[in-house]
C-alpha positions, 0 to 999 in steps of 0.5 A: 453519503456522498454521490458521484456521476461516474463515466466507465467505457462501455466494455468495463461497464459490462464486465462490473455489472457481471462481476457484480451479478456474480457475486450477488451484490449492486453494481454500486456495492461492487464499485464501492468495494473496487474504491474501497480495495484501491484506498487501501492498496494505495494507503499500504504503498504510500506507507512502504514509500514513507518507510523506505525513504525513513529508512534510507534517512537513518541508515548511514548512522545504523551502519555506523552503530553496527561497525561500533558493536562489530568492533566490541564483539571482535575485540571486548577490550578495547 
């Protein structure tokens, strides 16, 4: 496992180690947890992001094969 040197302002310093104390955990286990929350907030946003700008890629050709379904629907003939 890798280390880091962290420096926190003294007012997060204290809120963590209280925090900490709560839940019964290491001052390290509640950090690494809070990094552990962040990847994955950060993996979930750049996902809808990637997801967004694919979408915004194919919409015109869906709206288009949606007009050509509509037009079937409305007149099943043609």
């Amino acid at each position: 496992m890798g280390a880091i040197s962290l420096k926190l302002p003294d007012d997060l310093l204290e809120m963590s180690k209280r925090c900490a104390e709560a839940l019964r955990i290491s001052r390290a286990a509640y950090i690494r947890r809070a990094v552990e929350r962040m990847n994955r907030q950060t993996r979930a946003q750049l996902r809808a992001k990637r997801l967004a700008e694919a979408s915004r890629k194919v919409r015109k050709e869906s709206m288009r094969v949606n007009a050509e379904f509509a037009a079937i629907e409305r007149d099943p003939d043609a």
